[in-house]
MDAnalysis code that builds the backbone (N, CA, C; Angstrom):
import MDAnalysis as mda
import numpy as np

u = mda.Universe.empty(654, n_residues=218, atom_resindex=np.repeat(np.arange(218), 3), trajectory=True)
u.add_TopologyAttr("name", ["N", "CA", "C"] * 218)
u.add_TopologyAttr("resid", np.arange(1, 219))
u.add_TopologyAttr("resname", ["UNK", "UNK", "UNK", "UNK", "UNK", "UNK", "UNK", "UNK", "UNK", "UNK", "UNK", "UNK", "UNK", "UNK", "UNK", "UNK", "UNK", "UNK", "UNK", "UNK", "UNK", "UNK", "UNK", "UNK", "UNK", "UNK", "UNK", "UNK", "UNK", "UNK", "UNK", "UNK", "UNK", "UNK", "UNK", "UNK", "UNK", "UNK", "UNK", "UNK", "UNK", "UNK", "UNK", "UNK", "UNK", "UNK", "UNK", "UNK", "UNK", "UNK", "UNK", "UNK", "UNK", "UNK", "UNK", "UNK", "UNK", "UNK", "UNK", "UNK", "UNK", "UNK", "UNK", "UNK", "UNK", "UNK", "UNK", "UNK", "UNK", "UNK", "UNK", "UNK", "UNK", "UNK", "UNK", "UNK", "UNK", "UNK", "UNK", "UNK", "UNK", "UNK", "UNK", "UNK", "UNK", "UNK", "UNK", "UNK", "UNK", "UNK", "UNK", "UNK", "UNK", "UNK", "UNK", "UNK", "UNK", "UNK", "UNK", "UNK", "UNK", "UNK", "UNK", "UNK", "UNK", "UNK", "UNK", "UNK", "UNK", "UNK", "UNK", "UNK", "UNK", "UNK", "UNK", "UNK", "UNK", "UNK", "UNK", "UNK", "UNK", "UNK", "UNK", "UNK", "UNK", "UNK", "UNK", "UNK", "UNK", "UNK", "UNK", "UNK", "UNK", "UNK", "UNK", "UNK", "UNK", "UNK", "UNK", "UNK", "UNK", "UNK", "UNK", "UNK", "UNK", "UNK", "UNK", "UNK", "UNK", "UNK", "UNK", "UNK", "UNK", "UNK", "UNK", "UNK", "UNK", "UNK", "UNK", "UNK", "UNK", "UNK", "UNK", "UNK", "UNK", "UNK", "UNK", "UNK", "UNK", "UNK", "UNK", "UNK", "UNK", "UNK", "UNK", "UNK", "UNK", "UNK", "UNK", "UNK", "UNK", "UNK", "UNK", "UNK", "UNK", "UNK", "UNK", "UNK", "UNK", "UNK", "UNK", "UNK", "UNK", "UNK", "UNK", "UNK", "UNK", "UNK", "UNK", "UNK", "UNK", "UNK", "UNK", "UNK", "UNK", "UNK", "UNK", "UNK", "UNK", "UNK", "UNK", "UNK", "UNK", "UNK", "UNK", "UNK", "UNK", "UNK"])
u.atoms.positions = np.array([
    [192.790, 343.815, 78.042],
    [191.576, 344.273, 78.713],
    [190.498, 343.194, 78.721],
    [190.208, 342.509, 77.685],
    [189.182, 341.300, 77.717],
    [189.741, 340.178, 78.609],
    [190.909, 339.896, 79.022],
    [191.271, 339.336, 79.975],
    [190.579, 339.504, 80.972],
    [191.052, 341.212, 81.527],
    [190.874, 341.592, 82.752],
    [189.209, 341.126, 83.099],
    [188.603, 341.627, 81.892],
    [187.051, 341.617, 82.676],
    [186.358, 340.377, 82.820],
    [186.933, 339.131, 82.040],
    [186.692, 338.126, 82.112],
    [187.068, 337.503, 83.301],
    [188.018, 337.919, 83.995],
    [188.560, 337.566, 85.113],
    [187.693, 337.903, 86.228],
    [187.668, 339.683, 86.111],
    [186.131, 339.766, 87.147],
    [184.785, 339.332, 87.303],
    [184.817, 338.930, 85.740],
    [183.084, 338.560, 85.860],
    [183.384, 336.855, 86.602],
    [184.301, 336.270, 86.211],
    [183.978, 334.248, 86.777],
    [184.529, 335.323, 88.666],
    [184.810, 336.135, 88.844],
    [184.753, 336.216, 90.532],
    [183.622, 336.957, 90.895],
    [182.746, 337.599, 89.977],
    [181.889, 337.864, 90.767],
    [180.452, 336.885, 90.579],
    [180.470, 335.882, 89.609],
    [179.967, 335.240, 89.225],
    [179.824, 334.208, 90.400],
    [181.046, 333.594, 91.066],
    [181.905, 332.650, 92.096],
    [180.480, 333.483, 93.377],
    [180.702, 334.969, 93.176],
    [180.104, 335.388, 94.311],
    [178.118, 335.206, 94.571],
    [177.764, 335.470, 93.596],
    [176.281, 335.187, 93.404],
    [175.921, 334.383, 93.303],
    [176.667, 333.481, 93.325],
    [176.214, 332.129, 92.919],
    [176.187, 330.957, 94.456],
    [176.981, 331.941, 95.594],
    [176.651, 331.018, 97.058],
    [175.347, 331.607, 97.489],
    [174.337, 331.038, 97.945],
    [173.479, 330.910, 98.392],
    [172.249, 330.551, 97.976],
    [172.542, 330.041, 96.311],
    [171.478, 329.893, 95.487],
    [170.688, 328.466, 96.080],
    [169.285, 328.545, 95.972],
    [168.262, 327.836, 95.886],
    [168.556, 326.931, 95.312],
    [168.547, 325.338, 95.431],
    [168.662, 324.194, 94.508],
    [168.172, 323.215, 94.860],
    [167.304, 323.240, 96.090],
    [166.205, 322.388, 96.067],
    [165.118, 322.388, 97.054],
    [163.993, 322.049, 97.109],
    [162.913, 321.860, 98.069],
    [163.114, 321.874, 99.093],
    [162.553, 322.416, 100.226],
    [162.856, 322.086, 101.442],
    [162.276, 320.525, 102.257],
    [162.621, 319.317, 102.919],
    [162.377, 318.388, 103.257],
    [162.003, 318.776, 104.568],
    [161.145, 317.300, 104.766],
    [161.685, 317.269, 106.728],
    [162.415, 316.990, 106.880],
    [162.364, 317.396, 108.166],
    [163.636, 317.160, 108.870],
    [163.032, 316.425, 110.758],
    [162.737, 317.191, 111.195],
    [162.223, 316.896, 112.327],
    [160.828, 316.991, 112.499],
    [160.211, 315.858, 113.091],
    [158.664, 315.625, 113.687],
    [158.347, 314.913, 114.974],
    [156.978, 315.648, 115.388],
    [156.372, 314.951, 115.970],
    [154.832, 315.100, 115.724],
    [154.528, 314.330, 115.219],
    [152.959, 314.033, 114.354],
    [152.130, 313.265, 115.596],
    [150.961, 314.228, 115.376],
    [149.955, 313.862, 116.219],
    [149.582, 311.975, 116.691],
    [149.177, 311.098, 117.531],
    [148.930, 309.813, 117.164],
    [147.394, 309.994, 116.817],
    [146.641, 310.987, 117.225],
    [145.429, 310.819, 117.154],
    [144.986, 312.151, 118.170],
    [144.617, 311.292, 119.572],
    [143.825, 312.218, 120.109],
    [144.839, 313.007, 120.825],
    [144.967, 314.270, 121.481],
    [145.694, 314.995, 121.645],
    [145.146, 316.142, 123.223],
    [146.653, 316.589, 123.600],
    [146.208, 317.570, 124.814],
    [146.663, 318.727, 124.500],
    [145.939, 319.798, 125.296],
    [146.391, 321.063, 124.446],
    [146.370, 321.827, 125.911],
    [148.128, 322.858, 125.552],
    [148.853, 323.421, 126.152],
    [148.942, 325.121, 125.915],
    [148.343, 325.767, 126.832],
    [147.830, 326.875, 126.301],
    [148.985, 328.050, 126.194],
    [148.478, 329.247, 125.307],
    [149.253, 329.912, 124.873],
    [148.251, 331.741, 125.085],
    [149.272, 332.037, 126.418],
    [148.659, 333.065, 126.542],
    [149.774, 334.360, 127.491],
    [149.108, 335.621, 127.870],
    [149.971, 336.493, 127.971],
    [150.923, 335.911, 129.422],
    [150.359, 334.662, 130.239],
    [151.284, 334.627, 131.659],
    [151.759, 333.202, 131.352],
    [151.412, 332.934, 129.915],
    [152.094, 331.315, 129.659],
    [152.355, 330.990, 128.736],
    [154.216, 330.600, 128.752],
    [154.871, 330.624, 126.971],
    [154.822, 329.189, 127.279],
    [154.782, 328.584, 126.034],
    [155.037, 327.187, 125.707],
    [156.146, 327.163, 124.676],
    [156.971, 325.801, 124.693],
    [158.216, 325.895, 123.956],
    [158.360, 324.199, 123.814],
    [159.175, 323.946, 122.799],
    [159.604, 322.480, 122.463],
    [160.729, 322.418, 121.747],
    [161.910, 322.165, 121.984],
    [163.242, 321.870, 121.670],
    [163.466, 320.487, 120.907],
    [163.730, 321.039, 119.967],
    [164.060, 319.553, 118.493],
    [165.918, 320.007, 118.570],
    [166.252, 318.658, 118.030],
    [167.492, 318.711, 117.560],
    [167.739, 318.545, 116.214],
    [168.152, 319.203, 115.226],
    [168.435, 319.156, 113.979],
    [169.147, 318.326, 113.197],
    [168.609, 317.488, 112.385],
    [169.489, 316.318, 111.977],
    [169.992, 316.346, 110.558],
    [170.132, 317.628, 109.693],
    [170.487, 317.651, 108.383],
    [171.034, 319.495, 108.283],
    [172.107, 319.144, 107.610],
    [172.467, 320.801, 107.130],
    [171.576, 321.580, 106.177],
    [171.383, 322.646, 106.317],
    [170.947, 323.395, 105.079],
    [170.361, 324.753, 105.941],
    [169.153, 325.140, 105.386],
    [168.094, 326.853, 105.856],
    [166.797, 326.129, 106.316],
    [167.022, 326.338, 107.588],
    [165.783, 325.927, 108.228],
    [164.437, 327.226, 107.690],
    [163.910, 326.642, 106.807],
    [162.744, 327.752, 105.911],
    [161.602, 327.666, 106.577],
    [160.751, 326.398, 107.193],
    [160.094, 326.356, 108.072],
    [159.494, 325.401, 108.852],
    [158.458, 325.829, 109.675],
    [158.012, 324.826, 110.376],
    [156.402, 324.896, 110.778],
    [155.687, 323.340, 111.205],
    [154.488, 323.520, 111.170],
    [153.569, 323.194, 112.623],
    [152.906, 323.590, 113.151],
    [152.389, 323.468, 113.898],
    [151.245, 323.015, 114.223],
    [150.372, 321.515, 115.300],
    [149.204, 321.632, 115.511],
    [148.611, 322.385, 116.482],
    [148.106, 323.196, 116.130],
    [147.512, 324.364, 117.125],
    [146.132, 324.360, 117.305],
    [145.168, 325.243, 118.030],
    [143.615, 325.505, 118.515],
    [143.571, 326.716, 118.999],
    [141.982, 327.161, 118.933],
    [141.912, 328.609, 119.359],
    [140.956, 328.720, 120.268],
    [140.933, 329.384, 121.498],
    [139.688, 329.149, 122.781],
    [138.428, 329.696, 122.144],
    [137.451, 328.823, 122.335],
    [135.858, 329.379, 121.648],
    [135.751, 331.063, 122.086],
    [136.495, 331.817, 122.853],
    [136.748, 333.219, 122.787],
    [137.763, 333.168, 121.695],
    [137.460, 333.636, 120.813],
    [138.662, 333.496, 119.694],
    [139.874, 334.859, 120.128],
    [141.096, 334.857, 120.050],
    [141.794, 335.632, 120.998],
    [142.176, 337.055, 119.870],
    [142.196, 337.743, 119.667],
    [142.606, 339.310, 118.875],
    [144.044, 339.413, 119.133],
    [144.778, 338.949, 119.873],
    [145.905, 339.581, 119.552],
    [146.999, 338.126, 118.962],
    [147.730, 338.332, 117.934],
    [148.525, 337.373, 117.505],
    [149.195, 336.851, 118.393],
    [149.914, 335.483, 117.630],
    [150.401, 334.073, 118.009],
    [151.891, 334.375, 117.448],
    [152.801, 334.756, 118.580],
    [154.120, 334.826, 118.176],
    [155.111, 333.523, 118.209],
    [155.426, 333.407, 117.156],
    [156.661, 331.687, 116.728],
    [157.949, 332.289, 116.615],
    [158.627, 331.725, 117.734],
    [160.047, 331.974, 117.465],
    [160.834, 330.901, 117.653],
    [162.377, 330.742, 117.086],
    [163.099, 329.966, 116.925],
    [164.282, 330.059, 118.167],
    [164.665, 329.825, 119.548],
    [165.845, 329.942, 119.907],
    [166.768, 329.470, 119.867],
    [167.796, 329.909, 120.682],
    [169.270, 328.892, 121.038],
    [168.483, 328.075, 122.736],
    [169.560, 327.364, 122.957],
    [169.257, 326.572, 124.141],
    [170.677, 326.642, 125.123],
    [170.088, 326.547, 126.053],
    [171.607, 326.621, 127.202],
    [170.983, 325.482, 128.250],
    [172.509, 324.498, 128.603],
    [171.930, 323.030, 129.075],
    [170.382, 322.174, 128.736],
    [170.022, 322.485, 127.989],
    [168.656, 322.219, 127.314],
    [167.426, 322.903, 127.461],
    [167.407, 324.064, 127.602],
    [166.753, 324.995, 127.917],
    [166.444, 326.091, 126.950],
    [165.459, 326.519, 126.497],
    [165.318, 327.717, 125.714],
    [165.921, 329.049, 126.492],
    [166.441, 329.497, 125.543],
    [166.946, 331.421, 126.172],
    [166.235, 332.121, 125.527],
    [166.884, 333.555, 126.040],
    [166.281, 334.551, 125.091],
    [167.291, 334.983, 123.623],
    [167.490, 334.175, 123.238],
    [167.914, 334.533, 122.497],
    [167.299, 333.752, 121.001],
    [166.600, 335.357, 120.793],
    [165.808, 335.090, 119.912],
    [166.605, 334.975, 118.181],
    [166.375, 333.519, 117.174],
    [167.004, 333.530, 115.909],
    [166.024, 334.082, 114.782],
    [164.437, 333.923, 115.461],
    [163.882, 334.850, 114.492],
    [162.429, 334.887, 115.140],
    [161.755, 335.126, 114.657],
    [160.158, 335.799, 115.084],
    [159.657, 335.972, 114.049],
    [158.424, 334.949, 114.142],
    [157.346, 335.718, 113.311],
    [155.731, 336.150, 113.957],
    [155.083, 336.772, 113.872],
    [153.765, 337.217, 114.708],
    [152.389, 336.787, 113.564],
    [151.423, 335.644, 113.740],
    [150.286, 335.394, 112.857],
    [149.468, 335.873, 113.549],
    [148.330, 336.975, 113.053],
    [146.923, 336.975, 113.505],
    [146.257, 335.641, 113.428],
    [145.268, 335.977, 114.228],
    [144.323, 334.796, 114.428],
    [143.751, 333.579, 113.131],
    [143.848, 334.788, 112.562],
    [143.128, 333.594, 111.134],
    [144.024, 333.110, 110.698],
    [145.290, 333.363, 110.427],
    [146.104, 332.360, 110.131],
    [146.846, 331.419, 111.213],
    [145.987, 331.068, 112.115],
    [146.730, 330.432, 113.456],
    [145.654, 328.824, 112.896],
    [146.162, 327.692, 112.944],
    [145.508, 326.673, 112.277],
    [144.425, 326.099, 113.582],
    [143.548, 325.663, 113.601],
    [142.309, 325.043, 114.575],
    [142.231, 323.516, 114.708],
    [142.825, 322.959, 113.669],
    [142.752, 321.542, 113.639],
    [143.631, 320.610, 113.509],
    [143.739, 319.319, 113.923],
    [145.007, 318.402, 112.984],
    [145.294, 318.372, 111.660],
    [144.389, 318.802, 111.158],
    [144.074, 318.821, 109.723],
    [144.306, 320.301, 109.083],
    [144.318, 321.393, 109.559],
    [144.754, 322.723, 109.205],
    [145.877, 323.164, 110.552],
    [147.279, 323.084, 109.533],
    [148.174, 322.945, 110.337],
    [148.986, 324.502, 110.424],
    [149.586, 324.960, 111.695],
    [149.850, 326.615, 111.699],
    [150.744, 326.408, 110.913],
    [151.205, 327.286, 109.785],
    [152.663, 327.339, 108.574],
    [153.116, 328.727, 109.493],
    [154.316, 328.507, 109.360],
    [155.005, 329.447, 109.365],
    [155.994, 329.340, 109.006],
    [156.556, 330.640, 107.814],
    [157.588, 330.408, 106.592],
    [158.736, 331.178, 107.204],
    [159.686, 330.659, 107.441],
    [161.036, 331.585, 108.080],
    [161.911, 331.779, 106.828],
    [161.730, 331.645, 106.072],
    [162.626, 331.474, 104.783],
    [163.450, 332.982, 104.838],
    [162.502, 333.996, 105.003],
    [163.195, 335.413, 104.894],
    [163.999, 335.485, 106.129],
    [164.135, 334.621, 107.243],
    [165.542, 334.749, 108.549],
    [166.343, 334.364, 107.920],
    [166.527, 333.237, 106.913],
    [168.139, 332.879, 106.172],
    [169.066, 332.106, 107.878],
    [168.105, 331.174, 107.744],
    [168.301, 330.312, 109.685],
    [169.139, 329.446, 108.648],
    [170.400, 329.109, 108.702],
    [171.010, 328.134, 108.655],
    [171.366, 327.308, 110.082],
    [171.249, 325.701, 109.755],
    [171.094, 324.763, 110.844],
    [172.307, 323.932, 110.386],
    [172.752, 323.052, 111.668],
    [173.668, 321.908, 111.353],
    [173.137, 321.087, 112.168],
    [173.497, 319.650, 111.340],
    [173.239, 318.878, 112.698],
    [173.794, 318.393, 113.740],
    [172.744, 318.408, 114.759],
    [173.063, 318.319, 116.246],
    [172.709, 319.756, 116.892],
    [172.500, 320.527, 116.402],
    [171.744, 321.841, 116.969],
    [170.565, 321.680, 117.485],
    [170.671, 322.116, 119.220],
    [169.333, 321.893, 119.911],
    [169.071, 323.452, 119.303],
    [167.476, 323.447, 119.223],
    [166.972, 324.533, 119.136],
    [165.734, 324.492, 120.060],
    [164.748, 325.581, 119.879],
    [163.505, 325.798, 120.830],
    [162.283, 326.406, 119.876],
    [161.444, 325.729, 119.597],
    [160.089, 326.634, 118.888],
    [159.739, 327.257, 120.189],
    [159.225, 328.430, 120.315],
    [159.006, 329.201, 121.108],
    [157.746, 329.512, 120.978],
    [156.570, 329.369, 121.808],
    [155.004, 330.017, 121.305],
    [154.588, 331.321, 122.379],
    [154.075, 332.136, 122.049],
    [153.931, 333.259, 123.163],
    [152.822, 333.919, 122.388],
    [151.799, 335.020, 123.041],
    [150.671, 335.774, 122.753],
    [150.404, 336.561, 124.206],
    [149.836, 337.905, 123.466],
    [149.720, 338.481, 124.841],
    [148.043, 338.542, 125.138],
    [147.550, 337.744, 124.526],
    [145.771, 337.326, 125.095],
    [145.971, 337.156, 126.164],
    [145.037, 337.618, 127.008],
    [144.246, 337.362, 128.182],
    [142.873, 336.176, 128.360],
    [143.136, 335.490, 129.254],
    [141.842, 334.995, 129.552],
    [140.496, 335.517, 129.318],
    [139.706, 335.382, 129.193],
    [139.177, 333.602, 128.676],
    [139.463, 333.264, 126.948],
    [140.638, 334.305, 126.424],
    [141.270, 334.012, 124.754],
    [142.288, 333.776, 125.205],
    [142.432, 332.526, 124.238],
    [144.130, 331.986, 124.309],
    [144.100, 330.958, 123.433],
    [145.494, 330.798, 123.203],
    [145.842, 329.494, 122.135],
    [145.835, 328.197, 122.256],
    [145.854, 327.404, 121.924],
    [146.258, 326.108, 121.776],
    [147.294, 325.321, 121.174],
    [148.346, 324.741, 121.768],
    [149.397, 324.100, 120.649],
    [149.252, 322.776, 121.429],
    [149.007, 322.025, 120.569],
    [148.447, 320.577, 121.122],
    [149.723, 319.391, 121.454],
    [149.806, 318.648, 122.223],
    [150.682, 317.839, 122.199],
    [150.063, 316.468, 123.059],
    [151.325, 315.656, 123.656],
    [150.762, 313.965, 124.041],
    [151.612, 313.953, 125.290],
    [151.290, 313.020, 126.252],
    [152.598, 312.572, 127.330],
    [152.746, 311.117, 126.902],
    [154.009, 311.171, 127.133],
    [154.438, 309.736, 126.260],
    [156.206, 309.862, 125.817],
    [156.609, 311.306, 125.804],
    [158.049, 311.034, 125.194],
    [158.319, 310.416, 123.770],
    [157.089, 311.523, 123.060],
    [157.226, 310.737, 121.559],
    [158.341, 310.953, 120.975],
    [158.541, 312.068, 121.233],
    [159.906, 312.501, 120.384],
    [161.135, 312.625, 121.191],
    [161.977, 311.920, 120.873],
    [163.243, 311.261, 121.859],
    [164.234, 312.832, 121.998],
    [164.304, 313.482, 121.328],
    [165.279, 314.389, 121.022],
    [165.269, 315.962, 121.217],
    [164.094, 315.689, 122.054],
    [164.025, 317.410, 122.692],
    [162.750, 316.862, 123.736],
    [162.321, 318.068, 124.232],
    [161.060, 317.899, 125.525],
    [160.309, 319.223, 125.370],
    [158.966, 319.120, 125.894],
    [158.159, 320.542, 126.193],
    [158.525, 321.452, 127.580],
    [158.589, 322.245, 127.286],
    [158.644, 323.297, 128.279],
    [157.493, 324.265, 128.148],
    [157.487, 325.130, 129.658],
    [156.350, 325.880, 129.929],
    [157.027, 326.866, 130.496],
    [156.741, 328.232, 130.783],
    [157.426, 329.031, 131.320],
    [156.232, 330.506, 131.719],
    [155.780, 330.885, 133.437],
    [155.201, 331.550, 133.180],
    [155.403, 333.179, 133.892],
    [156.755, 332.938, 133.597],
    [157.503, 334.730, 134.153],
    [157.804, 335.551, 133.046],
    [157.624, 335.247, 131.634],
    [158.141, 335.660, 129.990],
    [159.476, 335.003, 130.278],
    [159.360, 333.930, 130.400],
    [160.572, 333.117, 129.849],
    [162.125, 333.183, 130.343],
    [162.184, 333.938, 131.651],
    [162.888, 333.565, 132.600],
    [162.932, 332.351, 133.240],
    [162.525, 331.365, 133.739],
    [162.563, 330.269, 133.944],
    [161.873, 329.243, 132.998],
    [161.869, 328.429, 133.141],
    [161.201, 327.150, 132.258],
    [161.056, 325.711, 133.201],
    [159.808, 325.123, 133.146],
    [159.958, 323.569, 133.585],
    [159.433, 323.137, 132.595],
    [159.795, 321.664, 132.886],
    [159.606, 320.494, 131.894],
    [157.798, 320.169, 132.087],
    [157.409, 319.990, 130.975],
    [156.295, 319.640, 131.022],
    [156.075, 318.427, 131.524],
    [155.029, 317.917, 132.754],
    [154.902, 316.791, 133.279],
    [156.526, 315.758, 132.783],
    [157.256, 316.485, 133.824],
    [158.495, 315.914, 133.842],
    [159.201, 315.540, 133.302],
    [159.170, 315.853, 131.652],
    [160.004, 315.869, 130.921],
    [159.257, 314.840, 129.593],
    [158.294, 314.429, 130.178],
    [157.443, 313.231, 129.363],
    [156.185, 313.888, 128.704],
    [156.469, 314.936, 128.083],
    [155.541, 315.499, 127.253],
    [156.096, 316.326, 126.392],
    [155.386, 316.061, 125.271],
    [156.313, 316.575, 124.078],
    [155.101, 317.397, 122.824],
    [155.007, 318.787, 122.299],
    [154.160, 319.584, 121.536],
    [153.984, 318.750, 119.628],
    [153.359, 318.685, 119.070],
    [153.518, 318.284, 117.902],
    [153.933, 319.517, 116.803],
    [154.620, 319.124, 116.255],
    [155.470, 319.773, 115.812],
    [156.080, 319.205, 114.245],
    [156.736, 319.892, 112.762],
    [157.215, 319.454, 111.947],
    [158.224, 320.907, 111.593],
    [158.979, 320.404, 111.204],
    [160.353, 321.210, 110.891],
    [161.087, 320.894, 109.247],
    [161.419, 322.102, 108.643],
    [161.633, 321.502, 107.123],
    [163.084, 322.548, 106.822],
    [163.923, 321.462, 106.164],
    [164.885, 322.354, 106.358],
    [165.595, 322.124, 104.364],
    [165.957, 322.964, 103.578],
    [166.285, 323.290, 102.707],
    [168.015, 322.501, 102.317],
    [168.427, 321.851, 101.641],
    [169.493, 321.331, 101.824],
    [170.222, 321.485, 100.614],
    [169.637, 322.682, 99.728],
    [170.730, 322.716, 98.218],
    [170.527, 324.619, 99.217],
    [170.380, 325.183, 99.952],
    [171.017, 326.366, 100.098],
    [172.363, 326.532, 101.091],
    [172.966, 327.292, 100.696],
    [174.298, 327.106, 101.175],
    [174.643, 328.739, 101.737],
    [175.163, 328.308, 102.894],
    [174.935, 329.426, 103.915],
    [176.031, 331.128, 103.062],
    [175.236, 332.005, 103.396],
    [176.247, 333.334, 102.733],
    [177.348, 332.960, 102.872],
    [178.488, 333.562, 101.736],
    [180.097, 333.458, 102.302],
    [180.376, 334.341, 103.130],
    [181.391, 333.816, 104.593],
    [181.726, 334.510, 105.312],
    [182.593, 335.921, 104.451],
    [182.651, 336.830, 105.003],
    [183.328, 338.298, 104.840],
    [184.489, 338.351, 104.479],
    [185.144, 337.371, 105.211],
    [186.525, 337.341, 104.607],
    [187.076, 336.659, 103.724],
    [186.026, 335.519, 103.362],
    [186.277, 334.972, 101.908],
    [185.487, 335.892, 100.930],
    [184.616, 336.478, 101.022],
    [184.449, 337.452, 99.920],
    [185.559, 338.452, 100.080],
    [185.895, 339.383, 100.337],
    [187.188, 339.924, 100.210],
    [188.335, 339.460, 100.014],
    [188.435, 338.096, 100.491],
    [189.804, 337.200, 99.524],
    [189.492, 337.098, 97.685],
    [188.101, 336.940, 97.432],
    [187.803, 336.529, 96.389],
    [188.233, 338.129, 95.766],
    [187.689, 339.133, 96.204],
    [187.508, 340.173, 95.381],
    [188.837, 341.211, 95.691],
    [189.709, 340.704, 96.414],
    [191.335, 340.915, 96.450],
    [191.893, 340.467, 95.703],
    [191.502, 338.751, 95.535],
    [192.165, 338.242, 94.119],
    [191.412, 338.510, 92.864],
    [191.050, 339.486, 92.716],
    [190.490, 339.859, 91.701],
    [191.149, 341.141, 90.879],
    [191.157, 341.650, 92.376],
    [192.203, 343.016, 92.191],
    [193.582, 342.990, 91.887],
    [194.589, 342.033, 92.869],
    [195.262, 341.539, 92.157],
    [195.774, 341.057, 91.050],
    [194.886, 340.213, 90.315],
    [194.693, 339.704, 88.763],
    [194.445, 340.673, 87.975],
    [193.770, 342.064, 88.207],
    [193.981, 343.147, 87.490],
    [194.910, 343.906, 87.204],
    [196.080, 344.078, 88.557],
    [196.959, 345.099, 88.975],
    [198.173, 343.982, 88.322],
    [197.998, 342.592, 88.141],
    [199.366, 341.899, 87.493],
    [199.304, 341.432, 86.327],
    [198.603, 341.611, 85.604],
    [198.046, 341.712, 83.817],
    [197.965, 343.158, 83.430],
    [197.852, 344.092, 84.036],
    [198.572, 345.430, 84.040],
    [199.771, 345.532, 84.109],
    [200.193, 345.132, 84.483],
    [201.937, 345.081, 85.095],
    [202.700, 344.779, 83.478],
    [201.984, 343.209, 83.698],
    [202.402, 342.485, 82.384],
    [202.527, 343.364, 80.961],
    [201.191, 343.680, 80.972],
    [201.127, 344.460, 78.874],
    [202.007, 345.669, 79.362],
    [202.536, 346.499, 80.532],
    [202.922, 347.447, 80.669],
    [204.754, 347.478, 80.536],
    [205.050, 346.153, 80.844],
    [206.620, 345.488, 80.796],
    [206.851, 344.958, 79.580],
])
């Protein structure tokens, strides 16, 4: 019997032990302000979006934003979402959402928007295009700001604008404008075990019970 349970505890042990936390989250992807900056508004007939490509494995936990708020300061929150992309394009297909009221929406280069995805459990690989997604349903004369440059700072994705809710999309001034942006991705978490390796694990578990039974019983 002290066999047996010793046997279950190193498999369920095997099991709690994937996805553990083991280190800081880094960057990963940027595009940092040079200085002076243009700002791309964020309101109920106009989503703004910027597609990074991911260059390290791990849990994309979060990302940061330079943002502004119209001297009408706007009441209804600043929704950040993460998509997939099709031919380089944001979809709807949303990987997570988060919604900040106003006061936590950042105003300056210097107070930057956080937003913590840590609770989506976004695992990334690299070479994954993705899409920050910005949307709010303010009305004029309130609306957002997410600031960016023309220039093609950042080689590895482009800005988009979209003003049907994100049925179509164009390139911002032709593809040569890009949102500022920082991305941090976690690289000691290790994605859940798929389903069927936990049930291999905890089959061979059962097994190892049902044939050390066998054994003291022969």
């Amino acid at each position: 019997m002290k066999q047996i349970c010793v046997y279950l505890c190193v498999t369920m042990l095997v099991l709690l032990a994937v996805g553990k936390t083991n280190a800081t989250p880094i960057l990963d992807q940027t595009n940092p302000s040079p200085g002076s900056a243009s700002g791309a508004e964020v309101r109920a007939s106009l989503i703004q979006a910027q597609t990074f490509r991911v260059g390290i494995s791990g849990q994309l936990t979060g990302v940061e934003l330079y943002t502004g708020l119209s001297l009408d300061n706007p009441v209804e929150g600043l929704i950040i979402e993460i998509r997939t992309t099709e031919s380089g394009l944001p979809t709807n297909n949303r990987l997570t959402s988060v919604t900040l009221p106003p006061e936590k929406v950042g105003r300056w280069s210097n107070d930057l928007t956080l937003v913590d995805l840590t609770q989506a459990e976004l695992f990334v690989d690299p070479g994954d295009l993705l899409a920050i997604v910005l949307s709010s349903a303010s009305t004029l004369p309130r609306y957002y700001n997410w600031w960016g440059n023309i220039g093609d700072l950042y080689g590895s994705g482009a800005g988009y604008e979209s003003s049907d809710g994100g049925l179509t999309w164009v390139e911002k001034e032709q593809g040569n404008f890009d949102m500022h942006f920082w991305t941090y991705v976690n690289t000691g978490v290790t994605a859940p075990i798929p389903e069927p390796a936990t049930l291999l694990l905890l089959g061979s578990g059962l097994l190892g019970f049902v044939g050390l039974k066998k054994h003291r019983n022969s």
